[in-house]
Each structure stands twice: as structure tokens, then as C-alpha cells.
C-alpha positions in Angstrom: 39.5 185.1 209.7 42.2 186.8 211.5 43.3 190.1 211.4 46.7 189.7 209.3 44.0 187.9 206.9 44.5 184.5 207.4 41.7 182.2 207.6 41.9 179.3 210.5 39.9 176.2 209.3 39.4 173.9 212.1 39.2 170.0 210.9 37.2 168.2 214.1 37.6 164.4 213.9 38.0 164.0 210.5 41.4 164.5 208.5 39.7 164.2 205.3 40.4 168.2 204.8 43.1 168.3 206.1 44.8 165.5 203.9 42.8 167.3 200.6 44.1 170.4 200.9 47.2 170.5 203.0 50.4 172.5 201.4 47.9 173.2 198.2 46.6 176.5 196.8 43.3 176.8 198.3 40.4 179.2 197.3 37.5 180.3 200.2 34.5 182.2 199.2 32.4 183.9 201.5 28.7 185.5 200.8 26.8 188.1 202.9 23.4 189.3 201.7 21.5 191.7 203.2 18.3 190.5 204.4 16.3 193.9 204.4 17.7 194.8 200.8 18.7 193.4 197.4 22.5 192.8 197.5 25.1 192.0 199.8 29.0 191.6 199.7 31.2 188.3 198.2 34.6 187.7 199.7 37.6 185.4 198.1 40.6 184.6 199.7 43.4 182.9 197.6 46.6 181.4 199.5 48.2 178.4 200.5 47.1 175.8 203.4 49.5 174.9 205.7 48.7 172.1 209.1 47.9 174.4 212.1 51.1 174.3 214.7 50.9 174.9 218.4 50.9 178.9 217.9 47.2 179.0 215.8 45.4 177.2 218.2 46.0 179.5 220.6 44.8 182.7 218.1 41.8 184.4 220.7 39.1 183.1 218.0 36.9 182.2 220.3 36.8 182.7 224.6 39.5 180.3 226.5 37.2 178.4 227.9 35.5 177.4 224.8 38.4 176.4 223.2 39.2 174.7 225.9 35.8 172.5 226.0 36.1 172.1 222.2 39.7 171.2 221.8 39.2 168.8 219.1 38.0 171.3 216.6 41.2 172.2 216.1 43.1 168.8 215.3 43.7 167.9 212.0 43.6 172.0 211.3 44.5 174.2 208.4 46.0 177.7 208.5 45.6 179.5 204.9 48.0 181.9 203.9 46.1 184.3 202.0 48.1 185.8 199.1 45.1 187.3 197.8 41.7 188.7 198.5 39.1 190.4 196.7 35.2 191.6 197.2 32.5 192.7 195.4 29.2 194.3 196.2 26.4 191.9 194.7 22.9 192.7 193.8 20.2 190.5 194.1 19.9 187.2 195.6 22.3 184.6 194.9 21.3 181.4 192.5 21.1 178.5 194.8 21.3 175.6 193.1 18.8 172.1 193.4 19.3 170.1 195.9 20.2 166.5 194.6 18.5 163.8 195.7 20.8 161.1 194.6 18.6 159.8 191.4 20.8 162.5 189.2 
């Protein structure tokens, strides 16, 4: 997440995210819940994705020299434009659901 609200999502390798959700509307969800308490905090960010250009990979996300050993993580990225963003405070923990198994 950056600070004008953007969120950077790096595609590694594969361009199977990248060629999903390029110039779409997007939606990213993030939980945090409290380990020592009941509740925690739920984060959506609505916007557009757009390919990452030359500029975004060069956002201080991470230490230079990282980025420079993990250069790849950035191909085939997505920069989305967040139009909207809410939270709420949650209580309790969240309902995970079953793991499949493939059989279902």
C-alpha cells in the first residue's frame, strides 16, 4: 500500500494476474485481528488496475537492494488506483471456511 493509497501488486513469473485483472475494476480486502483480544480491523480498497510502468517499481516498498535481488517480483505488475476505501472494526474471529480437498 502506498501512501497516496494505491496498492502495488507484484505478479513474479506468472502473468496470469496480470492478464485477469488488468484495466478492470478490482476489489482488495485486507483483515487484521488482534491476537490478544476479540476483534480486529477489515480494509477494502475499490479502483482500477493498471500494468506497473517504469516509475512504480522504483516506489521505496522495500530496501534497494532487495528489490534489486528480487527484480522479477515486479514483472507482469499491477498498480490499483484506489477510488475507494473503507474499514470497519470487527469483533470476533473471522469464519474461515473448509479446506477443499478436491472430492467436493
Amino acid at each position: 500500500m502506498l501512501d497516496d493509497g494505491d496498492l502495488l501488486m507484484p505478479g513474479g513469473d506468472s502473468s496470469a494476474i496480470f492478464h485477469a485483472a488488468a484495466l478492470r475494476p478490482v476489489t482488495a480486502e485486507f483483515s487484521h485481528f488482534d491476537r490478544h483480544g476479540a476483534g480486529g480491523w477489515t480494509i477494502t480498497g475499490m479502483g482500477i488496475a493498471y500494468p506497473m510502468t517504469y516509475p512504480d517499481h522504483r516506489v521505496p516498498v522495500m530496501p534497494v537492494a532487495t528489490r534489486q535481488r528480487n527484480a522479477t517480483v515486479f514483472e507482469n505488475g499491477l498498480r490499483v488506483r484506489v477510488a475507494r476505501l473503507t474499514g470497519h472494526r470487527t469483533t470476533g474471529e473471522p469464519a474461515v471456511p473448509r479446506q477443499r480437498d478436491g472430492r467436493s
